[in-house]
BATIFI-667058 format. One record per atom (N, C-alpha, C): z, y, x; atom name; residue in one letter; residue number from 1. Coordinates in Angstrom, 3 decimals. Each point is the difference from the previous one (the first is absolute). Layout:
<nodes>
<node c3="Z" c2="Y" c1="X" atome="CA" residu="A" num="NUM"/>
...
</nodes>
This chain:
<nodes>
<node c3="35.370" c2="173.247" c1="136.362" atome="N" residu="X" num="1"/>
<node c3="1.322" c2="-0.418" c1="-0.423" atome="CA" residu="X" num="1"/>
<node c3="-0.075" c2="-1.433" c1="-0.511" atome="C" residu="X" num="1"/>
<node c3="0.980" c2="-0.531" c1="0.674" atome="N" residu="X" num="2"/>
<node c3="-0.285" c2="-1.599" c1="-0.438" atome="CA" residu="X" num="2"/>
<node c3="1.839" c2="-0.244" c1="-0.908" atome="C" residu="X" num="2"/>
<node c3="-0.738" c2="-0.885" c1="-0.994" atome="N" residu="X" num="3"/>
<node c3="1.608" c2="-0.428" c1="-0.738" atome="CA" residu="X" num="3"/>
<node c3="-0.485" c2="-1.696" c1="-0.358" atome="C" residu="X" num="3"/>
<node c3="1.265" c2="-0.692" c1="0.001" atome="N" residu="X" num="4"/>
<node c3="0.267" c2="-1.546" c1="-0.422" atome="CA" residu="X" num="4"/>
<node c3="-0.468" c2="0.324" c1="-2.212" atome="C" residu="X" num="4"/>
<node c3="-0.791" c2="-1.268" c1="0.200" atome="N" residu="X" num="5"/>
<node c3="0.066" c2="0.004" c1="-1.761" atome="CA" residu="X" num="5"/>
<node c3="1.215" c2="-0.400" c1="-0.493" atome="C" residu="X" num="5"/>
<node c3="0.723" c2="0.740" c1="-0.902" atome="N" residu="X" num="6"/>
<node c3="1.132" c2="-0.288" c1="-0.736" atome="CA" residu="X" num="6"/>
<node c3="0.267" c2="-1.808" c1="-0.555" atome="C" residu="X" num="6"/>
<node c3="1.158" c2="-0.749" c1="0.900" atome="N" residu="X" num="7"/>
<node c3="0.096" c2="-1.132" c1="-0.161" atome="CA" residu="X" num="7"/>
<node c3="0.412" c2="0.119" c1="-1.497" atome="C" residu="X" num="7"/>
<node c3="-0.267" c2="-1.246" c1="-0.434" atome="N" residu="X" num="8"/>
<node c3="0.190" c2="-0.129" c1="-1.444" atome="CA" residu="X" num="8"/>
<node c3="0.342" c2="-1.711" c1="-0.243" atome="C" residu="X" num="8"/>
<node c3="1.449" c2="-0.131" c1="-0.756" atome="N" residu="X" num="9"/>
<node c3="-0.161" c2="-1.708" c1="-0.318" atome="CA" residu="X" num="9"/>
<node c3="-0.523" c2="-0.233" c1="-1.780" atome="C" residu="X" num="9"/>
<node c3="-1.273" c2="-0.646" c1="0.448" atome="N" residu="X" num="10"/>
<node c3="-0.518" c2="-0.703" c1="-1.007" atome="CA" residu="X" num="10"/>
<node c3="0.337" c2="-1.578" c1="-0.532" atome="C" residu="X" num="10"/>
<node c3="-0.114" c2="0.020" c1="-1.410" atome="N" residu="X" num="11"/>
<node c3="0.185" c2="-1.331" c1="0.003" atome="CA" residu="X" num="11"/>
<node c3="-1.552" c2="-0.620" c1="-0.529" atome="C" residu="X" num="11"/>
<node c3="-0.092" c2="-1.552" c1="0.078" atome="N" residu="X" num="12"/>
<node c3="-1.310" c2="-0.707" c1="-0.066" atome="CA" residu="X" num="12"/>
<node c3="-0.634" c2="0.560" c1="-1.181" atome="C" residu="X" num="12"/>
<node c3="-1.281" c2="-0.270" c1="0.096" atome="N" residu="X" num="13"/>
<node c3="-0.552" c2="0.564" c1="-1.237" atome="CA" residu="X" num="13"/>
<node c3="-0.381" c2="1.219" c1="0.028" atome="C" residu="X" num="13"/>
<node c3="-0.262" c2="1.216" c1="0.504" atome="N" residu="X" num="14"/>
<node c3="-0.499" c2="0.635" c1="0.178" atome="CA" residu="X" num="14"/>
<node c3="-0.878" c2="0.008" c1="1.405" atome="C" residu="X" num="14"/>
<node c3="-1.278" c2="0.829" c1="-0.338" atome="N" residu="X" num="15"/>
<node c3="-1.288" c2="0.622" c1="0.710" atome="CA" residu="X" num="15"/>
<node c3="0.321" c2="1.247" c1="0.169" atome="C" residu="X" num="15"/>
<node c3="0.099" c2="0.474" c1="1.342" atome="N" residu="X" num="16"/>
<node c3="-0.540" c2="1.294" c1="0.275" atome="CA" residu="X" num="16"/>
<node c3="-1.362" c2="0.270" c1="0.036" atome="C" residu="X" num="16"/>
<node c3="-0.501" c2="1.007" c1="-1.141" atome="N" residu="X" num="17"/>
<node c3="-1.453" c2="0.456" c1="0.192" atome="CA" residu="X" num="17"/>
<node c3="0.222" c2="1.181" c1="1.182" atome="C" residu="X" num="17"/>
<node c3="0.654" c2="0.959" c1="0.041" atome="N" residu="X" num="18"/>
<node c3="-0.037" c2="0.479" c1="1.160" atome="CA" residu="X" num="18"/>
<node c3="1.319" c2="0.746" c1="0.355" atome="C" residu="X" num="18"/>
<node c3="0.296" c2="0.309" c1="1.517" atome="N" residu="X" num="19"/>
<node c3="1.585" c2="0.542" c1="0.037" atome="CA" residu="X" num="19"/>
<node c3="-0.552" c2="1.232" c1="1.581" atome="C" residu="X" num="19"/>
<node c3="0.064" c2="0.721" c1="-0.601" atome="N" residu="X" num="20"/>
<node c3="0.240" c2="1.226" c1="0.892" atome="CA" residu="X" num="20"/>
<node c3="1.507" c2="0.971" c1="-0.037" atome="C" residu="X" num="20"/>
<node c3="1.030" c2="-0.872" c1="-0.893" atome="N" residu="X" num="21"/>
<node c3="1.487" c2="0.689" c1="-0.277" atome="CA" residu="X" num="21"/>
<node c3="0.639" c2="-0.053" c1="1.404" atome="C" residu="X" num="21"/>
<node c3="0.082" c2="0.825" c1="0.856" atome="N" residu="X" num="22"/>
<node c3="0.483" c2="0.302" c1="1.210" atome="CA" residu="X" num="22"/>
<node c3="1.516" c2="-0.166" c1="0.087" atome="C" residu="X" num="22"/>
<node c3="0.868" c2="-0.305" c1="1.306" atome="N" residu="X" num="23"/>
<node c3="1.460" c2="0.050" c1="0.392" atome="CA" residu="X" num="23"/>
<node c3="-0.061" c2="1.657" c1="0.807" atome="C" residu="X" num="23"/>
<node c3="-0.136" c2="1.138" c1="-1.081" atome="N" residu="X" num="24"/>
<node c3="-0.309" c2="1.494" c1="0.211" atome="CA" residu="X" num="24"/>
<node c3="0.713" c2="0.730" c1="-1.392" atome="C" residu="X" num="24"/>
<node c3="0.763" c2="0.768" c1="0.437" atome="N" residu="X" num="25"/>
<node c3="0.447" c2="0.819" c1="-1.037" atome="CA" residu="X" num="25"/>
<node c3="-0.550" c2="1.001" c1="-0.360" atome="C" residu="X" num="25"/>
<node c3="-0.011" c2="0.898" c1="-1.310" atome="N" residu="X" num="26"/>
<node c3="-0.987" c2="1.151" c1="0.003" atome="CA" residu="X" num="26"/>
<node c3="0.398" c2="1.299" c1="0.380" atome="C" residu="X" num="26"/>
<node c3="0.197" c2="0.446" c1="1.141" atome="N" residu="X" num="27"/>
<node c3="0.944" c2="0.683" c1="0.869" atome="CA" residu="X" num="27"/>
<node c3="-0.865" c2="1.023" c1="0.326" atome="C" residu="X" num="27"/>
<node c3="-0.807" c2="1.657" c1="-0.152" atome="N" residu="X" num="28"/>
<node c3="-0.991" c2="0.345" c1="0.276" atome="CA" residu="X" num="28"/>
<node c3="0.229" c2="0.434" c1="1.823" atome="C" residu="X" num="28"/>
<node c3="1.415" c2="0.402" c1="0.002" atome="N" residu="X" num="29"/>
<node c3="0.040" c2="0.390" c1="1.200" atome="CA" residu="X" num="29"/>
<node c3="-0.066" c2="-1.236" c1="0.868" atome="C" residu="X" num="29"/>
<node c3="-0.347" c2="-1.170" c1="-0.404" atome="N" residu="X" num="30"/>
<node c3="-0.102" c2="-1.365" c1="1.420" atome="CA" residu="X" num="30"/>
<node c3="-1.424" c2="-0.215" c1="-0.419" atome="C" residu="X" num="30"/>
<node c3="-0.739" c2="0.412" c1="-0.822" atome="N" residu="X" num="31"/>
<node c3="-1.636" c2="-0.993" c1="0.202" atome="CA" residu="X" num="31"/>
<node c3="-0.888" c2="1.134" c1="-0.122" atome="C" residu="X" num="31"/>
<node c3="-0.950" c2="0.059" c1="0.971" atome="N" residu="X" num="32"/>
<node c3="-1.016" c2="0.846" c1="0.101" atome="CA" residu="X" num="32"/>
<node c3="-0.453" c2="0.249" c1="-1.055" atome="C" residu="X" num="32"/>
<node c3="-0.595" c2="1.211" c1="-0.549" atome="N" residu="X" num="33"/>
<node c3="-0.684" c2="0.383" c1="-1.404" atome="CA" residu="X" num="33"/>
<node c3="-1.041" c2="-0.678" c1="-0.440" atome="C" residu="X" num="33"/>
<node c3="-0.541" c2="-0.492" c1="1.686" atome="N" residu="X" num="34"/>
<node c3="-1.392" c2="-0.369" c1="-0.390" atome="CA" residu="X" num="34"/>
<node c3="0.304" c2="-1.910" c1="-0.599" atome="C" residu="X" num="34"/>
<node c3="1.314" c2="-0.053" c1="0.321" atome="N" residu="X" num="35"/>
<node c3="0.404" c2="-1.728" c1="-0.089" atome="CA" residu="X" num="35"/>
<node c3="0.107" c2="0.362" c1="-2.034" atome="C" residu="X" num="35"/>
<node c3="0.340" c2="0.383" c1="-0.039" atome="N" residu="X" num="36"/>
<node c3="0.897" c2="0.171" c1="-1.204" atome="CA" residu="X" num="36"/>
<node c3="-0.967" c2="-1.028" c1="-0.985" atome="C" residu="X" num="36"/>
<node c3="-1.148" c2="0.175" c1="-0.355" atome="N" residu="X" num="37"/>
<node c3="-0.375" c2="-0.733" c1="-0.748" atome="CA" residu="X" num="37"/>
<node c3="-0.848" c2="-1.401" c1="0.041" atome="C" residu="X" num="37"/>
<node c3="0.288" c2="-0.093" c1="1.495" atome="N" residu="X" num="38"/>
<node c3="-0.112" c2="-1.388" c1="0.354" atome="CA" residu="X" num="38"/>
<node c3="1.333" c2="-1.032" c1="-0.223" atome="C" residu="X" num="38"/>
<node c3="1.131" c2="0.731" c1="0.279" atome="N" residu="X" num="39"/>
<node c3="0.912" c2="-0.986" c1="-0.405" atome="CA" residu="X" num="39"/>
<node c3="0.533" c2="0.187" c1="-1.191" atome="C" residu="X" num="39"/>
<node c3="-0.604" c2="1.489" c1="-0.779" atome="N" residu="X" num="40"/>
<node c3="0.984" c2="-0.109" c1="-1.423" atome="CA" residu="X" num="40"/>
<node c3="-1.456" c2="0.726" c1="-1.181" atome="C" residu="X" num="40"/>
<node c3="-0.286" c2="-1.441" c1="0.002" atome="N" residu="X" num="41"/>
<node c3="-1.150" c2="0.051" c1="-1.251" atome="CA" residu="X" num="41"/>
<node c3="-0.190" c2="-0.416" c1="-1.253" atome="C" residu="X" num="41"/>
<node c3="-0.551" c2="-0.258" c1="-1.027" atome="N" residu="X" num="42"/>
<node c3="0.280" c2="-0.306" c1="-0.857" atome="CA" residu="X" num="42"/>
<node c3="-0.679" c2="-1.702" c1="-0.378" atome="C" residu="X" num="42"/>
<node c3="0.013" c2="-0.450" c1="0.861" atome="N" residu="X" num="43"/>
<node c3="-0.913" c2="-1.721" c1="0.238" atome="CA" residu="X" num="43"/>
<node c3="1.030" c2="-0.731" c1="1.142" atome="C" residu="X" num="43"/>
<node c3="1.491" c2="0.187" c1="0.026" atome="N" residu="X" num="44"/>
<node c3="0.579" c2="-0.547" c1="1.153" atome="CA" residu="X" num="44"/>
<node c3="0.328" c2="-1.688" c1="-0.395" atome="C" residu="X" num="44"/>
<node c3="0.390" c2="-0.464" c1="-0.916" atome="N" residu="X" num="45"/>
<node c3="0.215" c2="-1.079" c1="-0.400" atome="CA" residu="X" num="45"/>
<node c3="-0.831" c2="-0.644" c1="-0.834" atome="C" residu="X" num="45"/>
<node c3="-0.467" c2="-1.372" c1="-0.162" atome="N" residu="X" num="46"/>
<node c3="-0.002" c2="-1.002" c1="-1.280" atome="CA" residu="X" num="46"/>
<node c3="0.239" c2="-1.441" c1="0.047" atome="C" residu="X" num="46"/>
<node c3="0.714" c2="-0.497" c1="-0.930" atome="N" residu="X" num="47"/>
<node c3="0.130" c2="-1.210" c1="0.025" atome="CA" residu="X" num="47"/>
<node c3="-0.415" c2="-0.418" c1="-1.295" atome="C" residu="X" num="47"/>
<node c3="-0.191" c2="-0.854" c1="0.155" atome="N" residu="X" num="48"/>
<node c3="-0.470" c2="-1.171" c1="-1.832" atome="CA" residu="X" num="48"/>
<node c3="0.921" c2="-1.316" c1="0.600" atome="C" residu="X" num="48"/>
<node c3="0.558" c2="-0.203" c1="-1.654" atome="N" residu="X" num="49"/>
<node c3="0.451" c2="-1.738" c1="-0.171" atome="CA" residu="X" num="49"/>
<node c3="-0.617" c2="-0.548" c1="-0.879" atome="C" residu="X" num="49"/>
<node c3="-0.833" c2="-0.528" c1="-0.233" atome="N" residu="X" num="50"/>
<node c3="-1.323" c2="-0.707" c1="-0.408" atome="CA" residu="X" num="50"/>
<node c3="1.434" c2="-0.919" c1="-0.844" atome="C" residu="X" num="50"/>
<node c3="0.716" c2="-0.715" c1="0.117" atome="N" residu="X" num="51"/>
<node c3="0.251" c2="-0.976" c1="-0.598" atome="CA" residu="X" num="51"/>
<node c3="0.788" c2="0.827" c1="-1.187" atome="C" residu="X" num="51"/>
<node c3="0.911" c2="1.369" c1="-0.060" atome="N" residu="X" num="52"/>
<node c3="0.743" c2="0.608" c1="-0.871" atome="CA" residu="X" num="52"/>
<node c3="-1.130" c2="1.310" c1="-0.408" atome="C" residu="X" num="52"/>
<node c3="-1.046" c2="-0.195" c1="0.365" atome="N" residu="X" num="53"/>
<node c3="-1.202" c2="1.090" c1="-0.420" atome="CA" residu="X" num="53"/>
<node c3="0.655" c2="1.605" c1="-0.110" atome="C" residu="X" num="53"/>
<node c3="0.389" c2="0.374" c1="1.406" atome="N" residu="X" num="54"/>
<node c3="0.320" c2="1.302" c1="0.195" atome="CA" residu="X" num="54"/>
<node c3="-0.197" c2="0.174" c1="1.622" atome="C" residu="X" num="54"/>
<node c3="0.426" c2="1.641" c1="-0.286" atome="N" residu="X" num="55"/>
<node c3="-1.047" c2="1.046" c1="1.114" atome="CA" residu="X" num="55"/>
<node c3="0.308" c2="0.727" c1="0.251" atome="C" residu="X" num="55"/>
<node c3="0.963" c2="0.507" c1="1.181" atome="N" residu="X" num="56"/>
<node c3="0.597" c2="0.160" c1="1.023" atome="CA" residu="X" num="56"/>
<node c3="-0.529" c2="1.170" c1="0.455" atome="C" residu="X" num="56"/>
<node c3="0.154" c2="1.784" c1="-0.196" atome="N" residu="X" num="57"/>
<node c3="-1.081" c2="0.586" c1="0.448" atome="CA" residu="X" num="57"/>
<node c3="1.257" c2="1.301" c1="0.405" atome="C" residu="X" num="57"/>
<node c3="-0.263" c2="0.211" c1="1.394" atome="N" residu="X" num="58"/>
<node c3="0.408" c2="1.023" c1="1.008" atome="CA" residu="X" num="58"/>
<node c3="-0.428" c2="1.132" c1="0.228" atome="C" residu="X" num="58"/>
<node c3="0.071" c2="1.413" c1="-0.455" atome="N" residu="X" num="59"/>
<node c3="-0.069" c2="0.931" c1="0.949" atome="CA" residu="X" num="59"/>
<node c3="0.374" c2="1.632" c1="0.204" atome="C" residu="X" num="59"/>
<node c3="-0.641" c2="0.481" c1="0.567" atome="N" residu="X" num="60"/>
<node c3="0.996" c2="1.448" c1="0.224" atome="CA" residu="X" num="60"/>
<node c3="-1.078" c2="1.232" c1="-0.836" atome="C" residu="X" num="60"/>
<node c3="0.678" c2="0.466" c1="-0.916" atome="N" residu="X" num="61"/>
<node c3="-0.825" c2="1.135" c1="-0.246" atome="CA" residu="X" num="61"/>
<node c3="1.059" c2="1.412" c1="-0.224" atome="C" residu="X" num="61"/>
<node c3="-0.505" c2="0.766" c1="0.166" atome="N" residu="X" num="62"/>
<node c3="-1.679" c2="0.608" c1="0.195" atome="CA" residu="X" num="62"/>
<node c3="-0.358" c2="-0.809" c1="1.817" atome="C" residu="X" num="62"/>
<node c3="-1.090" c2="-0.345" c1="-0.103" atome="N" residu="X" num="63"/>
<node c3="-0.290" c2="-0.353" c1="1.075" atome="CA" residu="X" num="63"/>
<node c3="-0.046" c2="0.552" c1="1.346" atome="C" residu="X" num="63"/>
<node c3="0.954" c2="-0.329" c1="0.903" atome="N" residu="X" num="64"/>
<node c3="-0.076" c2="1.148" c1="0.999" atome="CA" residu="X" num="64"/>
<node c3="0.933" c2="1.126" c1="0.025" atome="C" residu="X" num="64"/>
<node c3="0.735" c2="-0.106" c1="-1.100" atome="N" residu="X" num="65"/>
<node c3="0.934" c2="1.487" c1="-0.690" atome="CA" residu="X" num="65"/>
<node c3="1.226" c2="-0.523" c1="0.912" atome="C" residu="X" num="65"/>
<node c3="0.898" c2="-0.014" c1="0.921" atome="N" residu="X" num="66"/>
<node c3="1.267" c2="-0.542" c1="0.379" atome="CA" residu="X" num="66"/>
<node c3="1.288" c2="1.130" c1="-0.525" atome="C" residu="X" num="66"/>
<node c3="-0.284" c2="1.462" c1="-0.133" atome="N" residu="X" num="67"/>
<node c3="0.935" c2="0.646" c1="-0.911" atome="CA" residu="X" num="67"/>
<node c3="0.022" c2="-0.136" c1="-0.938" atome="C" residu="X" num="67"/>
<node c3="-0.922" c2="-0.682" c1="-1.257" atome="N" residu="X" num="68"/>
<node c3="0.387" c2="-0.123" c1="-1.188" atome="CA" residu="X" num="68"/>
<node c3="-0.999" c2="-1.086" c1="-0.587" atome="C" residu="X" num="68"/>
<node c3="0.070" c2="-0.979" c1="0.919" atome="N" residu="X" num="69"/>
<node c3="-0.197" c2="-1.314" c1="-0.638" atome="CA" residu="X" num="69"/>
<node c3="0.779" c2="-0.636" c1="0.190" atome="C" residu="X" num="69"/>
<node c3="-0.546" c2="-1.718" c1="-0.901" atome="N" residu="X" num="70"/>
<node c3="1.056" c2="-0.735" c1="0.120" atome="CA" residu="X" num="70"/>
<node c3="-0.515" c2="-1.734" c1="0.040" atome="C" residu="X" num="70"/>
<node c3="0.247" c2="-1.260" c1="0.488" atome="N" residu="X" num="71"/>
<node c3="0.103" c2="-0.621" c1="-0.618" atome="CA" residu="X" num="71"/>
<node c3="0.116" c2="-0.588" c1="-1.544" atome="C" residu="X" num="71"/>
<node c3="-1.538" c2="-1.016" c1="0.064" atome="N" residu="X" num="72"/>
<node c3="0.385" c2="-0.094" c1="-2.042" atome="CA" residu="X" num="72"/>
<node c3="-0.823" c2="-1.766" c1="0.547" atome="C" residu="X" num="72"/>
<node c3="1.116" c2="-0.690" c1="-0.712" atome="N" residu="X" num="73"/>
<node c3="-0.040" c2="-1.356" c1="-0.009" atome="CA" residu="X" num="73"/>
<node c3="-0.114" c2="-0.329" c1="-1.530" atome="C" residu="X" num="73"/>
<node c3="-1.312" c2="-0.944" c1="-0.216" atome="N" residu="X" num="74"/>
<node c3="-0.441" c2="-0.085" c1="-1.585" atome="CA" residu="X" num="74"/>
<node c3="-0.479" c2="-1.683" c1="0.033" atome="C" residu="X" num="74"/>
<node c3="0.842" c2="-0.694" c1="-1.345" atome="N" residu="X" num="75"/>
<node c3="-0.470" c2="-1.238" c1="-0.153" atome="CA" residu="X" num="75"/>
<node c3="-1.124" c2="0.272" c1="-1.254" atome="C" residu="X" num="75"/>
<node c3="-1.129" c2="-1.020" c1="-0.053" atome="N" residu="X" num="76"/>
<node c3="-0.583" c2="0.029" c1="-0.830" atome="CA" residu="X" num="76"/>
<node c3="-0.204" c2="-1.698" c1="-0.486" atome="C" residu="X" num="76"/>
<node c3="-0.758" c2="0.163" c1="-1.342" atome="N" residu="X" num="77"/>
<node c3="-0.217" c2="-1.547" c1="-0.529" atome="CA" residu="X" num="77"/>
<node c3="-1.175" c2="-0.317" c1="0.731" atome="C" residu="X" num="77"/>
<node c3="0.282" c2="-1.093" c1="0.651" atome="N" residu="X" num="78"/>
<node c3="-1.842" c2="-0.276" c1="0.111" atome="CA" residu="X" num="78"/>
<node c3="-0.742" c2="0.953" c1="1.404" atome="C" residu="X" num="78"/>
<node c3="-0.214" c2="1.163" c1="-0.390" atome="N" residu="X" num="79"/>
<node c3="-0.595" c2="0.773" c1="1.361" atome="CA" residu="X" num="79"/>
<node c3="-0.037" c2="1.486" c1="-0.516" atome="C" residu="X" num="79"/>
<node c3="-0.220" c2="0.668" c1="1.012" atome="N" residu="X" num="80"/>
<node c3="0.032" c2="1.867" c1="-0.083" atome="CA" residu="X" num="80"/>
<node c3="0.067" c2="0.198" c1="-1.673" atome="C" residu="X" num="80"/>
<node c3="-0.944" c2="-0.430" c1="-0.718" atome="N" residu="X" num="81"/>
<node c3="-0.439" c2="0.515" c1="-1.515" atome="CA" residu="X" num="81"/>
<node c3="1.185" c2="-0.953" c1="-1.044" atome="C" residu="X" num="81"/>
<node c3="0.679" c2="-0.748" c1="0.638" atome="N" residu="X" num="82"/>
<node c3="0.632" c2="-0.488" c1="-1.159" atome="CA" residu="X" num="82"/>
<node c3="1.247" c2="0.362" c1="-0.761" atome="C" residu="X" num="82"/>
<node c3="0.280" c2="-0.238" c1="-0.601" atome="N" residu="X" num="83"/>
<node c3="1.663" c2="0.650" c1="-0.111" atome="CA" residu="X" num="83"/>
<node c3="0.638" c2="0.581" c1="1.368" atome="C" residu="X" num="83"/>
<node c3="1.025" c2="1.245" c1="-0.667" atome="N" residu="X" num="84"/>
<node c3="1.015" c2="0.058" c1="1.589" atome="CA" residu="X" num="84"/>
<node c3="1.066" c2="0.176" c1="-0.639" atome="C" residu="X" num="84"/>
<node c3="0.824" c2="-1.283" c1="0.576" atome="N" residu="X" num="85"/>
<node c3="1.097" c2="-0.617" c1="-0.681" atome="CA" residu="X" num="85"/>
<node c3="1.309" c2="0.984" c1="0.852" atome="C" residu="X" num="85"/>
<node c3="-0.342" c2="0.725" c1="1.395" atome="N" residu="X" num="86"/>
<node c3="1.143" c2="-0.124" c1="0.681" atome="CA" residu="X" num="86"/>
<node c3="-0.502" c2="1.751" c1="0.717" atome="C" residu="X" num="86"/>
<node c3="0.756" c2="1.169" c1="-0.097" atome="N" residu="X" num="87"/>
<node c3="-0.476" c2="0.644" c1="1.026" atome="CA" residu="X" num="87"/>
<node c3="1.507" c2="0.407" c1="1.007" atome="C" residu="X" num="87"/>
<node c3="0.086" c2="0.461" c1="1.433" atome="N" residu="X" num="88"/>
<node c3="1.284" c2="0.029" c1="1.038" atome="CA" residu="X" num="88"/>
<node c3="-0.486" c2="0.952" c1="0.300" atome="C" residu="X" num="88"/>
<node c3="0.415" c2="1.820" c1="-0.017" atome="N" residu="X" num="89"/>
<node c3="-0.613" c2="0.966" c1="1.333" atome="CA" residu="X" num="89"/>
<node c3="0.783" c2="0.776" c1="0.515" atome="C" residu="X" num="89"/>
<node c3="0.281" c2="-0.548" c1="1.380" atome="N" residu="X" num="90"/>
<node c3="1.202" c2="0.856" c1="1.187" atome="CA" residu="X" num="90"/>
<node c3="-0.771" c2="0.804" c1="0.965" atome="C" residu="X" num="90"/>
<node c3="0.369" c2="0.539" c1="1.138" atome="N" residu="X" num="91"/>
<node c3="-0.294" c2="0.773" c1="1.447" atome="CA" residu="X" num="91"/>
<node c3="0.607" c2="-0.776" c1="0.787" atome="C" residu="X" num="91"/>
<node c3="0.913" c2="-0.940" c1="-0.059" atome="N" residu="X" num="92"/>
<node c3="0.789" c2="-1.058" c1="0.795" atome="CA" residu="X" num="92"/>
<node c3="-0.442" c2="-0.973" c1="0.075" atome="C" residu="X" num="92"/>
<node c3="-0.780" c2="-0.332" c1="1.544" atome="N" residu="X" num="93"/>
<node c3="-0.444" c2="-1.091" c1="0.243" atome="CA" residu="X" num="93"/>
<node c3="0.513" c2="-1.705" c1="0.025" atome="C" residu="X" num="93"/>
<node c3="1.405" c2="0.485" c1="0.435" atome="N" residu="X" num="94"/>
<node c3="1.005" c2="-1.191" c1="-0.391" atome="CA" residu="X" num="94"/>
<node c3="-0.121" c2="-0.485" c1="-1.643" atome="C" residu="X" num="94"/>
<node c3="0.605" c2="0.973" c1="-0.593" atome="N" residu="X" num="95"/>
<node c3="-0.396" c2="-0.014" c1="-1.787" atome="CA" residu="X" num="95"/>
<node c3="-0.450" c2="-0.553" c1="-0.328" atome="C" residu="X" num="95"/>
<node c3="-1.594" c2="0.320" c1="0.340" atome="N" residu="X" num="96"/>
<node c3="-1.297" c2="-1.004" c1="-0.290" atome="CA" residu="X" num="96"/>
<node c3="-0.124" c2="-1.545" c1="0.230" atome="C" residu="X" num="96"/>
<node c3="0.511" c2="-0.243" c1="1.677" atome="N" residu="X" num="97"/>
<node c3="-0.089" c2="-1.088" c1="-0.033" atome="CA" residu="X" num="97"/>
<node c3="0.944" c2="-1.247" c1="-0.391" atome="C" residu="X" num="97"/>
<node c3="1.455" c2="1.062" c1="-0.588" atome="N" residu="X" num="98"/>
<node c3="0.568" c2="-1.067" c1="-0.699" atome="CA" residu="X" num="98"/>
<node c3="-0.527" c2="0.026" c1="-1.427" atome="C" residu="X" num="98"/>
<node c3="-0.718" c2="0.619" c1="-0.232" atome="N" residu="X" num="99"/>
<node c3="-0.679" c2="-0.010" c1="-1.791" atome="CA" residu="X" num="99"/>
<node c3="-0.888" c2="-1.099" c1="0.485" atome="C" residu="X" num="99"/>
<node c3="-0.931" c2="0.072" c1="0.686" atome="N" residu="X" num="100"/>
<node c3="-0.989" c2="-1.269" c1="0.287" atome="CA" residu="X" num="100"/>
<node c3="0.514" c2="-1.103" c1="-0.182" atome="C" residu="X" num="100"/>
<node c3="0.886" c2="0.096" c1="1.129" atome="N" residu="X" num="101"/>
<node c3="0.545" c2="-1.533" c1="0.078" atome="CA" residu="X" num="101"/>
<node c3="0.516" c2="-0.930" c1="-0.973" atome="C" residu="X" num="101"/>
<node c3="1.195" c2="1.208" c1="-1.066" atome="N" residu="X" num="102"/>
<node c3="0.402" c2="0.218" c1="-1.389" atome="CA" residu="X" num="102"/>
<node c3="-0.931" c2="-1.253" c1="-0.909" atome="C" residu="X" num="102"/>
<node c3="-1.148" c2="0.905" c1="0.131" atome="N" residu="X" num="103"/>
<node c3="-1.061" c2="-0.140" c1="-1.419" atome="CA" residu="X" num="103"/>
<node c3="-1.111" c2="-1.497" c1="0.591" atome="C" residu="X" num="103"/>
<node c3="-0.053" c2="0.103" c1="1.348" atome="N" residu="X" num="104"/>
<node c3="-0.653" c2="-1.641" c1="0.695" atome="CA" residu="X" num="104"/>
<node c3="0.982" c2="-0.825" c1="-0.691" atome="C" residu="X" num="104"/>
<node c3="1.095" c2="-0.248" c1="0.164" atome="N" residu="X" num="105"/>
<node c3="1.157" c2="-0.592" c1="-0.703" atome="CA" residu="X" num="105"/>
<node c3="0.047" c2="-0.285" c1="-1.429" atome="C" residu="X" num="105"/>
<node c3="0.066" c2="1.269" c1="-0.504" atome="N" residu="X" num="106"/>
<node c3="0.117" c2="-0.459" c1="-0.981" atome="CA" residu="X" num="106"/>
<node c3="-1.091" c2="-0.374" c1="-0.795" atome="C" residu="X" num="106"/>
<node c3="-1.316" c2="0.085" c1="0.413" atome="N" residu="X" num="107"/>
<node c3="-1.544" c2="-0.161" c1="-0.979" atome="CA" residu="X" num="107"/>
<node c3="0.097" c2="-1.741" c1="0.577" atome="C" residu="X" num="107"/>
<node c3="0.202" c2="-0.047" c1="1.306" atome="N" residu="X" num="108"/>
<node c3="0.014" c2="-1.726" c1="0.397" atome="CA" residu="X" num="108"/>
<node c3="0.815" c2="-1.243" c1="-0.858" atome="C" residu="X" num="108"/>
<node c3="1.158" c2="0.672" c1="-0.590" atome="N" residu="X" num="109"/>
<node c3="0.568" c2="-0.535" c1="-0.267" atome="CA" residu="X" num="109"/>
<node c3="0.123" c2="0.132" c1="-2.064" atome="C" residu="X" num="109"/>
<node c3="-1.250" c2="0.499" c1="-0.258" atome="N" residu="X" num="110"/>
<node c3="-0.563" c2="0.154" c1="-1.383" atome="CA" residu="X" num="110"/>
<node c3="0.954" c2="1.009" c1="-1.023" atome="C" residu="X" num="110"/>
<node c3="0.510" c2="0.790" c1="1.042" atome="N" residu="X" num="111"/>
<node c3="1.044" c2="1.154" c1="-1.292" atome="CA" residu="X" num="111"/>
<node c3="-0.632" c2="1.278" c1="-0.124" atome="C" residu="X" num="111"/>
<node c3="-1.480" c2="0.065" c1="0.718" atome="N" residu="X" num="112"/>
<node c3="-0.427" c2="1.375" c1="-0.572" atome="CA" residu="X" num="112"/>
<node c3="-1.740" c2="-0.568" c1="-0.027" atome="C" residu="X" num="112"/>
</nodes>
């Protein structure tokens, strides 16, 4: 099963450390069982903005669960261990990526 990675508009200043966030909904009856936790894991996103020292962190848990997981989008200070200033958690893939986009926005522009 092949899917497009979920387009996303970023603004300058951020690094993707890594993006496996797919253009795939978590639909059990459309993705093979055996897909499930390749596209819905708990390591799908990260970004850092080095210049506003925050950390951008994506993913789906329970890992692999598509009946009763979810998307959980988490800012932190600094990296994984630092403060977490911000947590977002839907099943709606749209949702998510207007929370991303949301929070790229608004950390770029120094309000979180």
């Amino acid at each position: 099963m092949d899917a497009p990675l979920q387009p996303l508009r970023v603004p300058s200043g951020w690094k993707i450390e890594f993006n496996s966030l797919f253009e795939i909904d978590p639909v059990p009856d459309l993705i093979p069982p055996d897909h499930h936790s390749w596209f819905f894991k708990e390591d799908l996103l990260q970004m850092k903005n080095e210049d506003r020292n925050r950390l951008l962190d994506v993913g789906w848990f329970p890992d692999g669960n598509l009946e009763r997981g979810e998307y959980a989008v988490h800012i932190h200070e600094g990296d994984w261990h630092g403060c977490l200033l911000h947590e977002f958690r839907t099943q709606n893939r749209l949702s998510v990526v207007a929370e991303i986009e949301r929070l790229l926005v608004t950390i770029t522009t120094g309000q979180l």
